[in-house]
LUMBALO-192340 format. One record per residue (C-alpha): residue number from 1; residue in three letters; z, x, y. Coordinates in steps of 0.1 Angstrom, whole numbers, padded with zeros to 4 digits. Example, Ala and Ser with C-alpha at 12.3 -4.5 7.8 and 13.67 -1.06 7.14 Angstrom:
BEGIN
nr, rest, up, east, north
1, ALA, 0078, 0123, -0045
2, SER, 0071, 0137, -0011
***
This chain:
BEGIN
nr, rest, up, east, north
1, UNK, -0103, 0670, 0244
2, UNK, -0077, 0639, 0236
3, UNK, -0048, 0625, 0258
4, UNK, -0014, 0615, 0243
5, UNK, 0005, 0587, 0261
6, UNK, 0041, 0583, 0255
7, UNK, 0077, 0573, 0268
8, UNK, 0104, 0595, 0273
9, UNK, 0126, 0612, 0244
10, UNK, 0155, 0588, 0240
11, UNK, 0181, 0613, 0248
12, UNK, 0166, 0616, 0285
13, UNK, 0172, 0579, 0290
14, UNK, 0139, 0566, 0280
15, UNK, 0142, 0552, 0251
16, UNK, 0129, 0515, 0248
17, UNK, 0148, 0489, 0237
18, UNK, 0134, 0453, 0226
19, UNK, 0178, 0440, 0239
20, UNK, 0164, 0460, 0267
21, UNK, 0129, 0443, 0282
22, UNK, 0111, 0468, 0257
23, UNK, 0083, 0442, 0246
24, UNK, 0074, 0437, 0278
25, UNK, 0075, 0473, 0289
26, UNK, 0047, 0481, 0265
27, UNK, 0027, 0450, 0275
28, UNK, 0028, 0464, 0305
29, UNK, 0014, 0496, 0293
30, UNK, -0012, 0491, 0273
31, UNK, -0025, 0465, 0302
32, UNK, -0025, 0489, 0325
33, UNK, -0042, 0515, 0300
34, UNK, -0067, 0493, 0292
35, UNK, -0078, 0498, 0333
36, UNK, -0078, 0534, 0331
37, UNK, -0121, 0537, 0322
38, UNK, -0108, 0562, 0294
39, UNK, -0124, 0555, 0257
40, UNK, -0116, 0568, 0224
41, UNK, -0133, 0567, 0197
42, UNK, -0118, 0549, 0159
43, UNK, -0133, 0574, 0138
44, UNK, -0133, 0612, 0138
45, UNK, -0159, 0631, 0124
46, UNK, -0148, 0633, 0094
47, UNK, -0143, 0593, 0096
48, UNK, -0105, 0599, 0098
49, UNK, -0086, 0584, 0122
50, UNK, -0100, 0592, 0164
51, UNK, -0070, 0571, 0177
52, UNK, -0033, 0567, 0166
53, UNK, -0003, 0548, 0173
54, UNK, 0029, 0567, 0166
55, UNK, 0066, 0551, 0167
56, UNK, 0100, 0569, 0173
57, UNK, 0130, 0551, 0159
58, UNK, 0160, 0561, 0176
59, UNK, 0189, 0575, 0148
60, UNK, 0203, 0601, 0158
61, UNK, 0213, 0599, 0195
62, UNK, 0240, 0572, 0198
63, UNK, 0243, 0564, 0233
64, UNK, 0246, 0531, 0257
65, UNK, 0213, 0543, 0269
66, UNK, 0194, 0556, 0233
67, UNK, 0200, 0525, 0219
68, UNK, 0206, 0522, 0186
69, UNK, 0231, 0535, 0160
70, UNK, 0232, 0574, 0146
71, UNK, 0225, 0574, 0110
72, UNK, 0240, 0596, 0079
73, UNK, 0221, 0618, 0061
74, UNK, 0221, 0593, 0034
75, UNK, 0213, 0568, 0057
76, UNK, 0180, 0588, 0070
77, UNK, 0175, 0596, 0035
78, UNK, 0173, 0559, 0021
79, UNK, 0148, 0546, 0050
80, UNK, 0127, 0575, 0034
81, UNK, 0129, 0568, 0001
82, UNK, 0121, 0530, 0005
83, UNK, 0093, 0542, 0028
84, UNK, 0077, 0560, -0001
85, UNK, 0083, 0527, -0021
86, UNK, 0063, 0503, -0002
87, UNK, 0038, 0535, 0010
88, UNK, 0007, 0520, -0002
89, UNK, 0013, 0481, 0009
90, UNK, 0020, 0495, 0048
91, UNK, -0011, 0516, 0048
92, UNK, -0029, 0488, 0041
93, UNK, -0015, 0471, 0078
94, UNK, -0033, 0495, 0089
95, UNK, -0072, 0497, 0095
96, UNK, -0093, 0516, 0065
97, UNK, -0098, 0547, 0079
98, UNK, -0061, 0555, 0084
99, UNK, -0058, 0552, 0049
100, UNK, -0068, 0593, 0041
101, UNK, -0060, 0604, 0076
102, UNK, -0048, 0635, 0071
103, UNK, -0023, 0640, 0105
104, UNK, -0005, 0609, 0093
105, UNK, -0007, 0616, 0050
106, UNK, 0000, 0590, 0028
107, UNK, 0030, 0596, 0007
108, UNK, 0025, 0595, -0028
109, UNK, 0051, 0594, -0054
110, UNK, 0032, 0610, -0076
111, UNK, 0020, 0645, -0053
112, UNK, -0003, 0652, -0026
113, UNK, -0036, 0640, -0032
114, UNK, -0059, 0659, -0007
115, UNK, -0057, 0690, 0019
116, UNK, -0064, 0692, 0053
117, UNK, -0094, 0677, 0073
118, UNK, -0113, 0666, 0043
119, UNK, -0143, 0643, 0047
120, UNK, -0127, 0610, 0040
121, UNK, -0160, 0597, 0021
122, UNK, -0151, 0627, -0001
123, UNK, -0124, 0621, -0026
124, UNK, -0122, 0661, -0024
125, UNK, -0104, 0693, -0046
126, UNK, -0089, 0717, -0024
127, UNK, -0052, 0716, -0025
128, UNK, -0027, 0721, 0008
129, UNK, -0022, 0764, 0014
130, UNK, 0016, 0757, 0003
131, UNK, 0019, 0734, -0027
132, UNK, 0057, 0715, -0013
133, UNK, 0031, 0704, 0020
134, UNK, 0031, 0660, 0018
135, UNK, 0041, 0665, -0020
136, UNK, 0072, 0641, -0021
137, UNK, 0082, 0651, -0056
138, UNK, 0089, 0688, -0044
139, UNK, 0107, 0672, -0013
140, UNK, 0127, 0651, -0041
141, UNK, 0137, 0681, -0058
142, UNK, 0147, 0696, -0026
143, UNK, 0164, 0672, -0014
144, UNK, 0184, 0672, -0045
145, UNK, 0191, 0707, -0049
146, UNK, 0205, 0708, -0008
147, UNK, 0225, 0679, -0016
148, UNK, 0246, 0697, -0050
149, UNK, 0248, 0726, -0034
150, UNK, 0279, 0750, -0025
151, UNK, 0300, 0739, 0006
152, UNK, 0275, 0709, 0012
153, UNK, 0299, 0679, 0012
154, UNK, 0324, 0696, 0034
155, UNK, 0298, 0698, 0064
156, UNK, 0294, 0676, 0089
157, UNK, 0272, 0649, 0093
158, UNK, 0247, 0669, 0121
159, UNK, 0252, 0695, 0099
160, UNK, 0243, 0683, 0070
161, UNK, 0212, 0668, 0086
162, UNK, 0201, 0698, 0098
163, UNK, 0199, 0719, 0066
164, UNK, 0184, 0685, 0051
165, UNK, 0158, 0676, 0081
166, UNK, 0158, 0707, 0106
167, UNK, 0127, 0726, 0111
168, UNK, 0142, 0761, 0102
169, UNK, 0118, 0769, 0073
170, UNK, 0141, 0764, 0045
171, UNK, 0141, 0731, 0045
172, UNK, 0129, 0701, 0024
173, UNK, 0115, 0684, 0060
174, UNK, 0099, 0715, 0071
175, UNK, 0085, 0723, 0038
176, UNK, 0066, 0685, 0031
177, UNK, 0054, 0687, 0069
178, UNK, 0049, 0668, 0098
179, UNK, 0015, 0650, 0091
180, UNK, 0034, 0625, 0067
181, UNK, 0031, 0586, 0071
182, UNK, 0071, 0591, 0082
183, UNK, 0080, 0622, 0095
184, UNK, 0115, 0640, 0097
185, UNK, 0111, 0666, 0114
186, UNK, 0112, 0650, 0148
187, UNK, 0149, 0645, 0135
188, UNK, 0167, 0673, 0147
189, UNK, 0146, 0677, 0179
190, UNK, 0141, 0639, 0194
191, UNK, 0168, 0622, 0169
192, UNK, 0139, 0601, 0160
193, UNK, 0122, 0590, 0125
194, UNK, 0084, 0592, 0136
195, UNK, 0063, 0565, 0116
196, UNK, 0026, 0580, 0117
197, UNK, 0011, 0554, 0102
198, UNK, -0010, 0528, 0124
199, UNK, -0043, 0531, 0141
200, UNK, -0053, 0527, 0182
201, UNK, -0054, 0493, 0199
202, UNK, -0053, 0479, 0230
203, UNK, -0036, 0447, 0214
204, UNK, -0005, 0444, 0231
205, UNK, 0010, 0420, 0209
206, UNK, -0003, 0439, 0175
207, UNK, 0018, 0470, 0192
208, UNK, 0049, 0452, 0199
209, UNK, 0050, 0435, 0169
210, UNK, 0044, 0475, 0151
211, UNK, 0070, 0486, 0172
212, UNK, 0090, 0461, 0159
213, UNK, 0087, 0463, 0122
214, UNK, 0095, 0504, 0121
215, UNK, 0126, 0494, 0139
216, UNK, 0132, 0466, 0115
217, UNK, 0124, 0487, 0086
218, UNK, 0151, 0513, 0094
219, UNK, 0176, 0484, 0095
220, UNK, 0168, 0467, 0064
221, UNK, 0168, 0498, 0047
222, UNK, 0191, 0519, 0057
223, UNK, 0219, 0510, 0038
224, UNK, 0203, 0511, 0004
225, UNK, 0218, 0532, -0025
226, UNK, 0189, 0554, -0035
227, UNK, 0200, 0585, -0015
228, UNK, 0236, 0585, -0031
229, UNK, 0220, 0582, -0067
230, UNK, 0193, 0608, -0057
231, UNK, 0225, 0636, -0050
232, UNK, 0250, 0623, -0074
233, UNK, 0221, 0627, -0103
234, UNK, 0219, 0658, -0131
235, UNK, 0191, 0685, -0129
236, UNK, 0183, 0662, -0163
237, UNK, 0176, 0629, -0147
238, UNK, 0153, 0640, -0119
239, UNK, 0120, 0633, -0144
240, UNK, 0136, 0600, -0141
241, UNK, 0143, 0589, -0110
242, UNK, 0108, 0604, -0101
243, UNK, 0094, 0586, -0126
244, UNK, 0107, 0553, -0115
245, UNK, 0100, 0560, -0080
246, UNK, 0063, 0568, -0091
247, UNK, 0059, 0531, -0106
248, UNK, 0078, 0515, -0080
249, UNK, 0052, 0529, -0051
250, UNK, 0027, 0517, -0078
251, UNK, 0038, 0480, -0085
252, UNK, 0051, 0469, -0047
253, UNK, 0035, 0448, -0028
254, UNK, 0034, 0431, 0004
255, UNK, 0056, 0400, -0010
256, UNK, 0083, 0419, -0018
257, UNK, 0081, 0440, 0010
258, UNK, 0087, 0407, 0031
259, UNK, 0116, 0396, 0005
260, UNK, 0133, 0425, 0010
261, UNK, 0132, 0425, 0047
262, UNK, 0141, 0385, 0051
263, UNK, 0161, 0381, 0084
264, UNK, 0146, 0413, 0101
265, UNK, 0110, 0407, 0105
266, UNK, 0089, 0374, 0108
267, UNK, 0080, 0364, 0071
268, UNK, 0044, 0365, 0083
269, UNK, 0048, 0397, 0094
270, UNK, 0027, 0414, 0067
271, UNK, 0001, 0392, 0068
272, UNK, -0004, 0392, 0104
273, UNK, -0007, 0432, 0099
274, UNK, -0032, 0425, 0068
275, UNK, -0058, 0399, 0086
276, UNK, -0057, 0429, 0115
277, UNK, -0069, 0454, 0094
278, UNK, -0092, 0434, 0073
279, UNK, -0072, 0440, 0040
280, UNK, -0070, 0402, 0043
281, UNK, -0096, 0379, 0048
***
């Protein structure tokens, strides 16, 4: 049996905003939720994660009472991609065991790493039923061929993120699944990028301060080029650009992550996160 808390989609109205009294709204929250006599464990039986904490940025319903802008497709598609970049420095904000969780996958530059439910003391050699599930150089590819395909460019912008990020089955979004560390497909159903990345707690602060960076992260990055060069390439230069996306995810690190994000997040930020999960001392 498990319980999942959470607020309203932010096309019904309930979207919170941190303009908006949103810290304190999920002060409030978890205070009261700490009251409740529920418990839940950290680790499931496979010592993968028994509690999670899952954020919905707003980016696709722009509305007085959303909050928040609507992004392109190469808007969505940048966030994404700089995701992937710095996947390994925010997985370690998080506490080990999230690190292999399989709901919320890490997103490896170089394939998928694991299957489903495997024993997270296991390094494991099954591989997913459908070789595009959490493997982001098939969603790459994907991506790619959507983007240079006929009659693309004269859609609209919904349109265009639906046959990128809708959950009919043809899709790149649908096709690398849900149980990513950043998930689309809650896209074309919520208008919301779903960061699946951070374990339970009943630290209020540590939550707002979460909530905080996703939403900061989607403004810092979404006005990157990587998307536009991702289309615009050849069939040729896709070993390339995978390539260098591969040893970017490989040579990141915190530091940079902060440099690039200086003016929308605390400079501390990332060390707050890595004292929190014991990745610092």
């Amino acid at each position: 049996m498990k319980s999942e808390f959470k607020s309203p989609a932010p096309a019904a109205g309930g979207a919170l905003r941190f303009s908006d009294c949103g810290a304190a709204e999920l002060s409030c929250f978890v205070r009261v939720l700490r009251h409740l006599g529920a418990g839940a464990p950290a680790l499931s039986d496979t010592a993968n994660g028994g509690c999670s904490l899952h954020v919905h940025v707003n980016v696709a319903n722009g509305s007085a009472t959303a909050g928040g802008d609507t992004l392109s497709h190469l808007e969505v598609l940048n966030v994404y991609l700089a995701w992937t970049r710095f996947d390994g420095v925010t997985a370690r904000f998080a506490r080990p065991w999230m690190w292999r969780e399989p709901s919320m996958a890490p997103m490896y530059a170089t394939g998928a790493e694991f299957a489903w439910h495997e024993k997270a003391w296991e390094q494991g050699s099954s591989a997913a039923p459908d070789p595009a599930t959490y493997d982001i150089p098939t969603f790459v590819r994907a991506v790619h061929a959507v983007g240079r395909s006929d009659g693309f460019s004269a859609l609209d912008e919904p349109a265009k993120r639906e046959r990128l990020f809708g959950r009919a089955a043809g899709t790149p979004a649908t096709a690398i699944g849900r149980h990513c560390s950043l998930n689309l497909r809650r896209l074309t159903t919520y208008g919301t990028l779903e960061f699946r990345r951070f374990h339970g707690t009943l630290d209020d602060a540590l939550i707002v301060r979460w909530a905080h960076f996703c939403v900061a992260f989607v403004e810092c990055f979404r006005g990157g080029t990587s998307a536009q060069r991702l289309l615009d390439a050849s069939n040729e230069d896709l070993d390339a650009i995978e390539a260098t996306l591969a040893d970017e995810q490989a040579t990141a690190t915190a530091e940079a992550l902060m440099r690039e994000m200086d003016g929308f997040v605390d400079p501390r930020t990332a060390d707050t996160f890595m004292r929190d999960s014991g990745a610092l001392p």
